[in-house]
Backbone and ligand atoms as CSV (ligand in chain L), in Angstrom:
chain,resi,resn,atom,element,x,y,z
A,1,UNK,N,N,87.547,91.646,116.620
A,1,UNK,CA,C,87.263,92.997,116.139
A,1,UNK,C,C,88.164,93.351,114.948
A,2,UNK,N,N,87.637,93.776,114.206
A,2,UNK,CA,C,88.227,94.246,112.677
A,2,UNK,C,C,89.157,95.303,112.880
A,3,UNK,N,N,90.548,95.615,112.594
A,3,UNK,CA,C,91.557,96.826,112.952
A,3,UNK,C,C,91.275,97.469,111.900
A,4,UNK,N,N,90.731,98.423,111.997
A,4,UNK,CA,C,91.089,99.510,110.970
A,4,UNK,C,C,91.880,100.725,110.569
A,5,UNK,N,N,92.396,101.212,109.895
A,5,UNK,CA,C,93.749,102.023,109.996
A,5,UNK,C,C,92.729,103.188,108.451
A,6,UNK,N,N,93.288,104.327,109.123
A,6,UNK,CA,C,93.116,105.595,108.431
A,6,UNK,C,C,94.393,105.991,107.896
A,7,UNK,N,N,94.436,106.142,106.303
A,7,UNK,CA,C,95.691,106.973,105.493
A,7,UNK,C,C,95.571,108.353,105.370
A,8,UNK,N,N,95.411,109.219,106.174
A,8,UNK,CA,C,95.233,109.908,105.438
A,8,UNK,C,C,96.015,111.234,104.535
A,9,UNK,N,N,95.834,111.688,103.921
A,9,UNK,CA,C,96.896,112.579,102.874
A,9,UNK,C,C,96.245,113.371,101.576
A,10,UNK,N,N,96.847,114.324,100.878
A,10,UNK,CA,C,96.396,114.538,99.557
A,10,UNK,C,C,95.930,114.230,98.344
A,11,UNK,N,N,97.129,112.919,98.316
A,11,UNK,CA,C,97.281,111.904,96.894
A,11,UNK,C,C,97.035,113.020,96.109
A,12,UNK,N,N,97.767,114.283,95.884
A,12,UNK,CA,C,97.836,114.330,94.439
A,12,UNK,C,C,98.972,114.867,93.870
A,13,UNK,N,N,99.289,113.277,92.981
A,13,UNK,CA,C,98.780,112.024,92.896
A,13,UNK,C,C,98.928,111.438,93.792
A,14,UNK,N,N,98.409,110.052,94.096
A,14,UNK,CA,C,98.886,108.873,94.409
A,14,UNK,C,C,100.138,108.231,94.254
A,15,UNK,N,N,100.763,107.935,94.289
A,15,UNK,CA,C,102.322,107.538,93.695
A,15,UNK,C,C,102.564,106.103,94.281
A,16,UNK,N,N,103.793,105.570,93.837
A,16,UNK,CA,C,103.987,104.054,93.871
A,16,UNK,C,C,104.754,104.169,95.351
A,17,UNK,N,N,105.056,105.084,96.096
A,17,UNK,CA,C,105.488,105.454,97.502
A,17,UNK,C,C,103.911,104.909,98.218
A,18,UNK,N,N,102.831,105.491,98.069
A,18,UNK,CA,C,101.531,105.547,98.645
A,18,UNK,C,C,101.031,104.082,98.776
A,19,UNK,N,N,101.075,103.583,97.392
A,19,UNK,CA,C,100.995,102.234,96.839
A,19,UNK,C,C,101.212,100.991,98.085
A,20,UNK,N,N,102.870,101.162,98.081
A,20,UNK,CA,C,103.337,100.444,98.402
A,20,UNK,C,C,103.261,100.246,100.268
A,21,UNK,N,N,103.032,101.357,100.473
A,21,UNK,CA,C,102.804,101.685,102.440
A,21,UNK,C,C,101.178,101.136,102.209
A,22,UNK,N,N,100.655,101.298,101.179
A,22,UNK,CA,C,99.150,100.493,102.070
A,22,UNK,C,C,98.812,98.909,101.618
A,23,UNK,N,N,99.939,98.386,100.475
A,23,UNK,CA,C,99.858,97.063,100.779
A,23,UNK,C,C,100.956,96.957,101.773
A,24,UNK,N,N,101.355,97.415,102.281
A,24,UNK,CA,C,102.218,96.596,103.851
A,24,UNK,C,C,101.393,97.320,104.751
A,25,UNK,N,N,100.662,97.754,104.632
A,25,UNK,CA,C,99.778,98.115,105.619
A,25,UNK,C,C,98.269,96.721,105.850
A,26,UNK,N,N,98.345,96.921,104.497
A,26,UNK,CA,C,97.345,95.656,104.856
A,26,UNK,C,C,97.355,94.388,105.362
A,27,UNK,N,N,98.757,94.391,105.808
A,27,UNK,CA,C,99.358,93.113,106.639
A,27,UNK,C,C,99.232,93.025,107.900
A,28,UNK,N,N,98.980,94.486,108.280
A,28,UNK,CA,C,98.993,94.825,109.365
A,28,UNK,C,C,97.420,95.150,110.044
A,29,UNK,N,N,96.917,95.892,108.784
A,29,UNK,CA,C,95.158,96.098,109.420
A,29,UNK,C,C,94.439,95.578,108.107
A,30,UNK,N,N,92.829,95.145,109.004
A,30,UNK,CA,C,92.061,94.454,108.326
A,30,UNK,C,C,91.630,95.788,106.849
A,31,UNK,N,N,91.417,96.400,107.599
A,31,UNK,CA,C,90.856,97.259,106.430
A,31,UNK,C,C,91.490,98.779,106.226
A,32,UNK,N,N,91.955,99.433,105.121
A,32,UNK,CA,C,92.395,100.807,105.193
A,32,UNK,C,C,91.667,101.811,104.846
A,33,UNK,N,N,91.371,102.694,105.397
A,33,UNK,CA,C,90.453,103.954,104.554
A,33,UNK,C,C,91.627,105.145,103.906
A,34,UNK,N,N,91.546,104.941,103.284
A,34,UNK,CA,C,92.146,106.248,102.290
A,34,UNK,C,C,91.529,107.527,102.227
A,35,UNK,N,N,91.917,108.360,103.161
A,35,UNK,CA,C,91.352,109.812,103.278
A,35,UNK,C,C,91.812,110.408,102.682
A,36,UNK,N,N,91.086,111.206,101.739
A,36,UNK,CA,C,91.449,112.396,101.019
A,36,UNK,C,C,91.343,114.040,101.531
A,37,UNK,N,N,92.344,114.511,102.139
A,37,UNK,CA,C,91.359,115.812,102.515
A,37,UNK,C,C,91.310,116.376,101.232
A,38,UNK,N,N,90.348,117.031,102.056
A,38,UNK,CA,C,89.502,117.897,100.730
A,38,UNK,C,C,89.873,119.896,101.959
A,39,UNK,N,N,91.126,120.683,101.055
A,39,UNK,CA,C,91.042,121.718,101.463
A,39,UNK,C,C,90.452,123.073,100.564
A,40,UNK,N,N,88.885,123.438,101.183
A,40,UNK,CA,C,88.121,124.483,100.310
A,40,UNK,C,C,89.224,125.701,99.622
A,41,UNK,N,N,90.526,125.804,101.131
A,41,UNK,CA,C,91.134,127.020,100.194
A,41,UNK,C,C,92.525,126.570,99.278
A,42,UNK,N,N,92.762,125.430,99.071
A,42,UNK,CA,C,93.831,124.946,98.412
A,42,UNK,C,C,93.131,124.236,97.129
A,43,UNK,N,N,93.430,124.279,95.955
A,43,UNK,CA,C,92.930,124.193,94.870
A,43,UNK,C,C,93.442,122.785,94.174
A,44,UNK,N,N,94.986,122.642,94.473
A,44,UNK,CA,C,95.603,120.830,94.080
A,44,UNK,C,C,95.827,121.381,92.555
A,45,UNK,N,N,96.146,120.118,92.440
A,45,UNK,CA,C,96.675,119.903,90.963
A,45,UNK,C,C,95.794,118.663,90.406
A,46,UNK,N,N,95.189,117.750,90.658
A,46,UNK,CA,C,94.287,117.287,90.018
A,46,UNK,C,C,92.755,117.040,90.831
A,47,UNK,N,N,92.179,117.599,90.622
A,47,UNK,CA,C,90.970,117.860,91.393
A,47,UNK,C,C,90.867,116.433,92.146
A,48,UNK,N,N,89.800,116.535,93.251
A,48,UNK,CA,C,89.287,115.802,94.124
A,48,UNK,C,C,88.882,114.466,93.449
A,49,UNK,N,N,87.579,114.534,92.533
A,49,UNK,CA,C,87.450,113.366,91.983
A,49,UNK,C,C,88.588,112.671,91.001
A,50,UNK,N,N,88.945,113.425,89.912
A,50,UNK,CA,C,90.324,112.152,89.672
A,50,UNK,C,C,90.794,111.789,90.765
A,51,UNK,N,N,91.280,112.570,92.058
A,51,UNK,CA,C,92.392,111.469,92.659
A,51,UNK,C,C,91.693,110.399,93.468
A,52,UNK,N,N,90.326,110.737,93.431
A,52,UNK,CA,C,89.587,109.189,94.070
A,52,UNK,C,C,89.629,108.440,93.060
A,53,UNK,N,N,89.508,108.779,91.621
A,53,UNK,CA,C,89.042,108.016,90.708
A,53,UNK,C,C,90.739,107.399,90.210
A,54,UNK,N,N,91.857,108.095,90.362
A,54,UNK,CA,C,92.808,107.277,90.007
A,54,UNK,C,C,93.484,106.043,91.530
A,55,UNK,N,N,92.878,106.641,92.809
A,55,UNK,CA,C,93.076,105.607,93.941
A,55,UNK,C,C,92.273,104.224,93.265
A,56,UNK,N,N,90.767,104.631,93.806
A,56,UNK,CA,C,89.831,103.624,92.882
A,56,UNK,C,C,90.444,102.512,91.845
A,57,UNK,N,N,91.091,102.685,90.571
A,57,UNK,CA,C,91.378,102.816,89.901
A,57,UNK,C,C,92.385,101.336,90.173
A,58,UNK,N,N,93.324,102.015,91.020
A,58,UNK,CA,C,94.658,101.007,91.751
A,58,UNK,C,C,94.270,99.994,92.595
A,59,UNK,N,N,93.179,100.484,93.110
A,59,UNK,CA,C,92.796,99.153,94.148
A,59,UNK,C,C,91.088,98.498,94.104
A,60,UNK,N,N,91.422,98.521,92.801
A,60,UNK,CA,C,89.315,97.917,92.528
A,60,UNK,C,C,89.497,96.622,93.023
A,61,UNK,N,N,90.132,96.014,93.061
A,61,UNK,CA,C,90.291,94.429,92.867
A,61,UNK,C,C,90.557,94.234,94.870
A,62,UNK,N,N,90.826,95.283,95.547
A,62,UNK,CA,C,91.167,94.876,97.186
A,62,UNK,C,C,90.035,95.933,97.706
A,63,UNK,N,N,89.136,94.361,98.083
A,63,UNK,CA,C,87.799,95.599,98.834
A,63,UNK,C,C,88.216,95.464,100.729
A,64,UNK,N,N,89.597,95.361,100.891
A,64,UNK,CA,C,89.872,95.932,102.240
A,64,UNK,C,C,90.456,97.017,102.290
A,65,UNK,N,N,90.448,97.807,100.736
A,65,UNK,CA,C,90.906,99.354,100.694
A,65,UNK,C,C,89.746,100.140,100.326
A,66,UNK,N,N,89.342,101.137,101.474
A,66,UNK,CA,C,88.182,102.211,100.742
A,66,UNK,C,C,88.808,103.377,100.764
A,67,UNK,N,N,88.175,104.241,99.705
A,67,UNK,CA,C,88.401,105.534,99.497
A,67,UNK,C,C,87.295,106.641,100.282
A,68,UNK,N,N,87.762,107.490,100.861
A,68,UNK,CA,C,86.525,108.271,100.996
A,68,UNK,C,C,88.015,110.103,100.982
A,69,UNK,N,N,86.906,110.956,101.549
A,69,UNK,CA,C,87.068,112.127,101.023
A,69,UNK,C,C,86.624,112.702,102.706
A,70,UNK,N,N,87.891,113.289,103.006
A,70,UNK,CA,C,87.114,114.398,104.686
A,70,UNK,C,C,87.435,115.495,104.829
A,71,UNK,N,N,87.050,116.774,105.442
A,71,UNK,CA,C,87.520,118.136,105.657
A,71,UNK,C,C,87.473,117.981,107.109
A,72,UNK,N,N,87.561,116.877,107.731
A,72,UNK,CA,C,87.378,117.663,109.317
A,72,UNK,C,C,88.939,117.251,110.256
A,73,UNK,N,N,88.976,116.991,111.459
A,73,UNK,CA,C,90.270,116.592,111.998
A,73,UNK,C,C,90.270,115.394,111.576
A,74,UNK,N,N,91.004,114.800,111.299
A,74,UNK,CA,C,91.930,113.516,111.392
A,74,UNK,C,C,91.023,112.583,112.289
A,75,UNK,N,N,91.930,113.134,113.115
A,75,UNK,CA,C,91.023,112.068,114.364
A,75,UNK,C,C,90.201,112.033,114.619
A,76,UNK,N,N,88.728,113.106,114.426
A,76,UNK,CA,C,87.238,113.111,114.533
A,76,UNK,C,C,86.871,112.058,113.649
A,77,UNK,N,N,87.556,112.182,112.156
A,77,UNK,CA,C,87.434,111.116,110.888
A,77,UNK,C,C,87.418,109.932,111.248
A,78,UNK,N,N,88.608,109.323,111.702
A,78,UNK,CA,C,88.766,108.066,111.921
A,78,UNK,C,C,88.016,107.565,113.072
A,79,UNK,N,N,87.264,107.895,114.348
A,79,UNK,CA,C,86.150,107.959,115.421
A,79,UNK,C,C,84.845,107.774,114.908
A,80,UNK,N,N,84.480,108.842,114.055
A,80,UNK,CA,C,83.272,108.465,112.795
A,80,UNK,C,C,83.557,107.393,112.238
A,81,UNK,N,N,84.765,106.521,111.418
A,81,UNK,CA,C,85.001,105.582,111.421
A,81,UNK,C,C,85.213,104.219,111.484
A,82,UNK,N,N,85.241,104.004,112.862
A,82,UNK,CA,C,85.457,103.218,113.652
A,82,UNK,C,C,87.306,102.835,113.533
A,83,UNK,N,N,87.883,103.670,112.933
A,83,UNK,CA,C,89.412,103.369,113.135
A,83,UNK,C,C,90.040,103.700,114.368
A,84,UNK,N,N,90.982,102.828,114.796
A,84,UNK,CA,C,91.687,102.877,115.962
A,84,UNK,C,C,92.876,103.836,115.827
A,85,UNK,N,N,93.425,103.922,114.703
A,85,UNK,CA,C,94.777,104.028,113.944
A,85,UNK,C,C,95.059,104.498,112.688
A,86,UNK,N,N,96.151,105.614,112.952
A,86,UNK,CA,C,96.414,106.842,111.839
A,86,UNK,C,C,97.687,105.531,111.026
A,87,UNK,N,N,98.027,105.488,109.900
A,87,UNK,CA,C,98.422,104.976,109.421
A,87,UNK,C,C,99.576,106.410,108.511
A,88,UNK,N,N,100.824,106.315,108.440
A,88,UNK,CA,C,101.522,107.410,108.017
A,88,UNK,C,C,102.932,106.736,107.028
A,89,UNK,N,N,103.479,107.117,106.664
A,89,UNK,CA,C,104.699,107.018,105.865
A,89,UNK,C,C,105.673,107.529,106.311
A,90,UNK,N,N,107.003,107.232,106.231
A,90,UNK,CA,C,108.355,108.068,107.051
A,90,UNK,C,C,108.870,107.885,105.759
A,91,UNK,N,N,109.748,108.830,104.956
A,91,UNK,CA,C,110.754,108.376,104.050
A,91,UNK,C,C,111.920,109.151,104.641
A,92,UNK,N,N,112.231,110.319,105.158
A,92,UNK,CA,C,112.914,111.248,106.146
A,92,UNK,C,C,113.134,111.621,107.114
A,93,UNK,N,N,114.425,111.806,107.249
A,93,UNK,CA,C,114.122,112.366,109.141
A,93,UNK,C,C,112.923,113.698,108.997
A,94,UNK,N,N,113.125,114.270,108.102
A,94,UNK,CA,C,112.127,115.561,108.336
A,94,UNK,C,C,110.822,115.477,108.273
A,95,UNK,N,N,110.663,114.245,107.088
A,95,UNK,CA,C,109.469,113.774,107.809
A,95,UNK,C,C,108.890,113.109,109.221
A,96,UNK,N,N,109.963,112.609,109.410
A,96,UNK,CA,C,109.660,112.149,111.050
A,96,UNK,C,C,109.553,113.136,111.944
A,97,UNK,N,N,109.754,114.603,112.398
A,97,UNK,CA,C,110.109,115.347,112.795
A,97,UNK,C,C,108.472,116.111,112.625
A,98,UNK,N,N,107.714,116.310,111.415
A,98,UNK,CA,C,106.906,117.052,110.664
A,98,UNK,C,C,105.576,116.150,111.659
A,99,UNK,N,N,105.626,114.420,111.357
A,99,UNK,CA,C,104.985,113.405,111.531
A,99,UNK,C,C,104.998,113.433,113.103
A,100,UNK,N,N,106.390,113.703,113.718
A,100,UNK,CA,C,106.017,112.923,115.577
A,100,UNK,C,C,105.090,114.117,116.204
A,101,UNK,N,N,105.042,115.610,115.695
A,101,UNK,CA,C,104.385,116.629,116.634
A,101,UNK,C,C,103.207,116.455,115.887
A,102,UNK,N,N,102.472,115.946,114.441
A,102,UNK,CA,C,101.309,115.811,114.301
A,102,UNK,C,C,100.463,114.632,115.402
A,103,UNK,N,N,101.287,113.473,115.809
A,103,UNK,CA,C,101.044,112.083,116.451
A,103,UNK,C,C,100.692,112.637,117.621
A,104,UNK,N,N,101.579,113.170,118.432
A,104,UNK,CA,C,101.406,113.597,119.283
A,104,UNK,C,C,100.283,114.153,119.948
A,105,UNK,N,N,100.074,115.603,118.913
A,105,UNK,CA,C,98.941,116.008,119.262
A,105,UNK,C,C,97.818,115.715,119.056
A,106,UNK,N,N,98.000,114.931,118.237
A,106,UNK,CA,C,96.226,113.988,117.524
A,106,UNK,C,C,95.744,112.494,119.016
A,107,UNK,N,N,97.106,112.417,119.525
A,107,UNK,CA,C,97.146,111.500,120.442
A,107,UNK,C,C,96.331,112.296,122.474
A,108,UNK,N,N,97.009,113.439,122.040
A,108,UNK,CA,C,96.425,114.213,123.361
A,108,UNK,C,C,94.988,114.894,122.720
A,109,UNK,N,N,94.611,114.820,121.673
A,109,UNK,CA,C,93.148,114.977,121.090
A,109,UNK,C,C,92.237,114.022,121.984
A,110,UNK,N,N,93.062,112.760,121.468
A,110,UNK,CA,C,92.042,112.300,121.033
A,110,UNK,C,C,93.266,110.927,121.583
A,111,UNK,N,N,92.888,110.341,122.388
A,111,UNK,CA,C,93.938,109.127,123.301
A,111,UNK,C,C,93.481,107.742,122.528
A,112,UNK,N,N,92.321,107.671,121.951
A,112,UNK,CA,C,92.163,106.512,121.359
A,112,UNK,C,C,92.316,106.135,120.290
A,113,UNK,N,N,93.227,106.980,119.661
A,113,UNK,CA,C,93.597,106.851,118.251
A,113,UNK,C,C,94.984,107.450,118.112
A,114,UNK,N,N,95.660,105.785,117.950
A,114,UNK,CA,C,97.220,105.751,117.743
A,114,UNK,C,C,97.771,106.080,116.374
A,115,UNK,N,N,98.931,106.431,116.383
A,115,UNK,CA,C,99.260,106.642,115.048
A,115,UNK,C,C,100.287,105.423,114.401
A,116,UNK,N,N,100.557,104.882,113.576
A,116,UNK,CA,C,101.193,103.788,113.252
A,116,UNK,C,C,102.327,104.598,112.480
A,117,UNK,N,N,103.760,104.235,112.203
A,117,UNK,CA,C,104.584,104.694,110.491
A,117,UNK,C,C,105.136,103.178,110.344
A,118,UNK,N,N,105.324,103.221,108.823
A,118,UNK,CA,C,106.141,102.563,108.345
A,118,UNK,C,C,107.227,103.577,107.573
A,119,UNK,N,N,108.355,102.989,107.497
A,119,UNK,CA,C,109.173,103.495,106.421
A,119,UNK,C,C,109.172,102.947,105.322
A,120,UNK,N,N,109.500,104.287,104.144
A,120,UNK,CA,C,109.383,103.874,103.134
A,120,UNK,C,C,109.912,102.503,102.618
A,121,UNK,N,N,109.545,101.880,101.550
A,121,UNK,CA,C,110.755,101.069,101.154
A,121,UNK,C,C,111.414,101.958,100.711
A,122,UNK,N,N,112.973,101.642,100.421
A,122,UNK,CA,C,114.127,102.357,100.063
A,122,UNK,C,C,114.100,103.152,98.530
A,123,UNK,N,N,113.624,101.922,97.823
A,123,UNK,CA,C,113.496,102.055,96.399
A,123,UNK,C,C,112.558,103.601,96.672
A,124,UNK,N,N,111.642,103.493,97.281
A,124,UNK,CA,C,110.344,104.894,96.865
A,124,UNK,C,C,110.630,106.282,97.853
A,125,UNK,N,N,111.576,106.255,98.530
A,125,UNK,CA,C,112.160,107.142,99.405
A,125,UNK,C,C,112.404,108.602,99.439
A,126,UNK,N,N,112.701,108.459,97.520
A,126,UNK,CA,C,112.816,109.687,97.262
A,126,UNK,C,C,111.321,110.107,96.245
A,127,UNK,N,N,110.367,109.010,96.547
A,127,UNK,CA,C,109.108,109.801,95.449
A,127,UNK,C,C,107.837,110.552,96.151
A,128,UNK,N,N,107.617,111.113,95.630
A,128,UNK,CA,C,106.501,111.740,96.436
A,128,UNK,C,C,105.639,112.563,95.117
A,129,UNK,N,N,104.786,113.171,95.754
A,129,UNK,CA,C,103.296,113.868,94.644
A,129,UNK,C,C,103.925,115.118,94.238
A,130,UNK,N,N,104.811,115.740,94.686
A,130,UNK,CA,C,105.426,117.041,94.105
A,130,UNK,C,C,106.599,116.612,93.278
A,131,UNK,N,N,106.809,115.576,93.379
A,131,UNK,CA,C,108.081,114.700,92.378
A,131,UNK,C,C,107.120,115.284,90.975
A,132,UNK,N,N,106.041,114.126,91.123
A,132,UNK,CA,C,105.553,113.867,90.064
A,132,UNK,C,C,104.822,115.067,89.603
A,133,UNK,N,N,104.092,115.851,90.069
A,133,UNK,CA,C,103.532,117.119,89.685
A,133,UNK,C,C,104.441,118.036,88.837
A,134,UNK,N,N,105.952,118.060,89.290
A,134,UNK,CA,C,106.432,118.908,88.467
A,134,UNK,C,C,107.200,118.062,87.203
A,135,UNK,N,N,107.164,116.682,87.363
A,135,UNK,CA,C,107.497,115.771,85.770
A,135,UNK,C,C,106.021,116.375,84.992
A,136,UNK,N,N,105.139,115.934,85.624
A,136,UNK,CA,C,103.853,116.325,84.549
A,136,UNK,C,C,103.811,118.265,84.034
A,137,UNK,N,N,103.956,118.766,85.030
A,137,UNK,CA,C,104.088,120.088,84.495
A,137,UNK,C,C,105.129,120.476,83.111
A,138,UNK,N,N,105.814,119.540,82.817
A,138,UNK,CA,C,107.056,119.669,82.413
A,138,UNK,C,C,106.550,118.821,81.180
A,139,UNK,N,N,105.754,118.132,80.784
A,139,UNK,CA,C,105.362,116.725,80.254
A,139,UNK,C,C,106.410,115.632,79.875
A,140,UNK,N,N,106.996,115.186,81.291
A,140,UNK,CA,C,107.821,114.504,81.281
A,140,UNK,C,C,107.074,112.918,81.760
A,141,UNK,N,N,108.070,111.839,81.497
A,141,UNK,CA,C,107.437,111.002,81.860
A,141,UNK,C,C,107.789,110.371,83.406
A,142,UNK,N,N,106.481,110.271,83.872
A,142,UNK,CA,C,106.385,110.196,85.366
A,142,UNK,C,C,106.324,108.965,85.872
A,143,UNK,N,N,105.861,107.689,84.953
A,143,UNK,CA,C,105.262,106.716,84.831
A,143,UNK,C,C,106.112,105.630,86.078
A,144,UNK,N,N,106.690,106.045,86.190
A,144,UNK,CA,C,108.061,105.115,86.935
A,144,UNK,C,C,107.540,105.214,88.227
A,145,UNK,N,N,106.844,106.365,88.535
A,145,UNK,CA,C,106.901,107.141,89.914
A,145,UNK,C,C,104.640,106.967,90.135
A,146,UNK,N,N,104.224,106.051,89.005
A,146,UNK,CA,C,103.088,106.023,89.378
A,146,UNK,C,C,102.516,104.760,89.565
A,147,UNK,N,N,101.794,104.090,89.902
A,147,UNK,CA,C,101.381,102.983,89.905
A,147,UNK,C,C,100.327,102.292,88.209
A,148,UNK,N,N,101.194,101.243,87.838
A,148,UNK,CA,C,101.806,100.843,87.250
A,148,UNK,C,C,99.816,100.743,86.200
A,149,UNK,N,N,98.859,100.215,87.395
A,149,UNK,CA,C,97.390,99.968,86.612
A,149,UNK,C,C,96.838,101.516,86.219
A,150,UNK,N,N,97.678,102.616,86.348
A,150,UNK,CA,C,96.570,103.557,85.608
A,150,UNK,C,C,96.980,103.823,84.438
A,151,UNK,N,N,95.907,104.318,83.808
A,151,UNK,CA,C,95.904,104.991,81.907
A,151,UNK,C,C,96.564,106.129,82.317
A,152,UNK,N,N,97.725,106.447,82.129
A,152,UNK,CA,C,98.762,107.674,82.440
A,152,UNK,C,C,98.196,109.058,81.918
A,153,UNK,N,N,97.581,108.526,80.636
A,153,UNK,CA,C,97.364,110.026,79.522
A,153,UNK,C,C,95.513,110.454,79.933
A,154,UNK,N,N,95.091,109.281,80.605
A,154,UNK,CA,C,93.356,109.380,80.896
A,154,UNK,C,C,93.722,110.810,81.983
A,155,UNK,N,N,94.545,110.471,83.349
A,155,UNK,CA,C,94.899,111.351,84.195
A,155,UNK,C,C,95.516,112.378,83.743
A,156,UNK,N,N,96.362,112.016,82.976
A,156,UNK,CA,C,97.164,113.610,83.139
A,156,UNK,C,C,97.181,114.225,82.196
A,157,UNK,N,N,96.069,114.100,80.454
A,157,UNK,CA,C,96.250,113.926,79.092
A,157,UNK,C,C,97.186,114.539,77.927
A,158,UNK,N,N,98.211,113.517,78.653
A,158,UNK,CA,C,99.526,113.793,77.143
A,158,UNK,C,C,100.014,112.441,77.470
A,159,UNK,N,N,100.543,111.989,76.408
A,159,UNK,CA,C,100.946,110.843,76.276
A,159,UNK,C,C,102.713,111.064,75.978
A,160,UNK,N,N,103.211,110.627,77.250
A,160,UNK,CA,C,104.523,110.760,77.738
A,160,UNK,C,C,106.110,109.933,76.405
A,161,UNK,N,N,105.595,109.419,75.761
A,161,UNK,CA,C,106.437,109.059,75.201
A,161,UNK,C,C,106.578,109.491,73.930
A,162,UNK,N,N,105.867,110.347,73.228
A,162,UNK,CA,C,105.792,111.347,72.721
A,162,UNK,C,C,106.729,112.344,72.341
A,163,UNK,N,N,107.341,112.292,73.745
A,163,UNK,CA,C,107.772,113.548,73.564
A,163,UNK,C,C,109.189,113.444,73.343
L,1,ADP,P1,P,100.354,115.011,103.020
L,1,ADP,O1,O,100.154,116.274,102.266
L,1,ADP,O2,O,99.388,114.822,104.140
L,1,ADP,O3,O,101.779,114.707,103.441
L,1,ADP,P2,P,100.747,113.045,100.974
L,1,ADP,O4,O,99.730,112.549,100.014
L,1,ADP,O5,O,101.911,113.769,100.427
L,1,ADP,O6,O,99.926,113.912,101.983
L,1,ADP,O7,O,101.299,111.860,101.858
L,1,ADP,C1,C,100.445,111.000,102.586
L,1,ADP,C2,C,101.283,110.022,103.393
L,1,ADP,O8,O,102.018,109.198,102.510
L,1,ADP,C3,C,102.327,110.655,104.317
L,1,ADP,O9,O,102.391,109.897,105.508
L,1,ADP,C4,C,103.599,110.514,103.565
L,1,ADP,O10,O,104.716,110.457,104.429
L,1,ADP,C5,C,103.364,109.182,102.883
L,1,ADP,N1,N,104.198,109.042,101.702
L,1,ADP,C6,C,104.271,109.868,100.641
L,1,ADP,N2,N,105.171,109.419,99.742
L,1,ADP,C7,C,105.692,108.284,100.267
L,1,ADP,C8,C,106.698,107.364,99.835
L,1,ADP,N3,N,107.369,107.556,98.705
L,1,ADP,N4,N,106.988,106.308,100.622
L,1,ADP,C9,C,106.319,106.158,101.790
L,1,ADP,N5,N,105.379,106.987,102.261
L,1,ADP,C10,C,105.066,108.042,101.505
């Protein structure tokens, strides 16, 4: 039977933190779905389709990574699915803390769907999508903090060295 593991999160952006938890994830499960929620009353910083289109983008070349897009629970998602397993990131205790009462309760939801973490690698520990949101607000260059195959200025359009 094929393991499948659900990411799911904002991505916006995506960052080389995100990157890097779903190729060590893919060591671990056959296939990853990359969930995007989609929240009607939260607006983001780069709409819905770029951030599929800059995921896309990073992983054309690994068709054991799909992208899709959900508004419903978590765990209803991954059941529609066929995923066994929430797939998550730790870079903090506070994230661990934020992360064990979401597990938990997605676990007394819903008993057949475990939650997995890895920790960050060290190097990406401190990056995250509000890192980078406020370098770009700033038009600073973010590039360090993104994965390495996208057109930087297609996504975010200013061209960072520029400046
Ligand atoms: P959310 O708003 O649901 O936290 P994010 O897109 O910010 O969505 O994060 C999705 C997942 O990726 C979370 O499990 C988060 O802990 C993990 N993550 C984010 N940045 C990193 C990073 N630098 N290293 C490892 N995991 C990360």
């Amino acid at each position: 039977m094929k393991k499948i593991a659900v990411f799911p999160g904002s991505f916006d952006p995506l960052t080389v933190g995100h990157e890097s938890l779903i190729n060590r994830g893919l060591e671990i499960f056959d296939k990853i779905i990359i969930a995007v929620g989609v929240n009607s009353e939260k607006r983001g910083f780069l709409p819905i389709e770029k951030r599929l289109e800059l995921i896309k983008t990073v992983f054309k070349s690994q068709e054991r990574v799909i992208v899709k897009t959900y508004s419903n629970l978590t765990v209803d998602f991954c059941i529609e699915n066929g995923a066994t397993h929430i797939l998550r990131g730790l870079r903090t205790s506070a994230d661990f803390e934020y992360e064990r009462a979401i597990a938990q309760v997605n676990r007394l939801m819903k008993p057949e769907v475990d939650s997995i973490f890895l920790l960050s690698h060290p190097e990406y520990s401190s990056v995250s999508s509000s890192l980078v949101r406020e370098i770009v607000h700033y038009k600073g260059d973010a590039r360090k903090f993104l994965p390495s195959s996208i057109d930087f200025e297609y996504f975010f359009g200013y061209k960072p060295e520029n400046k």
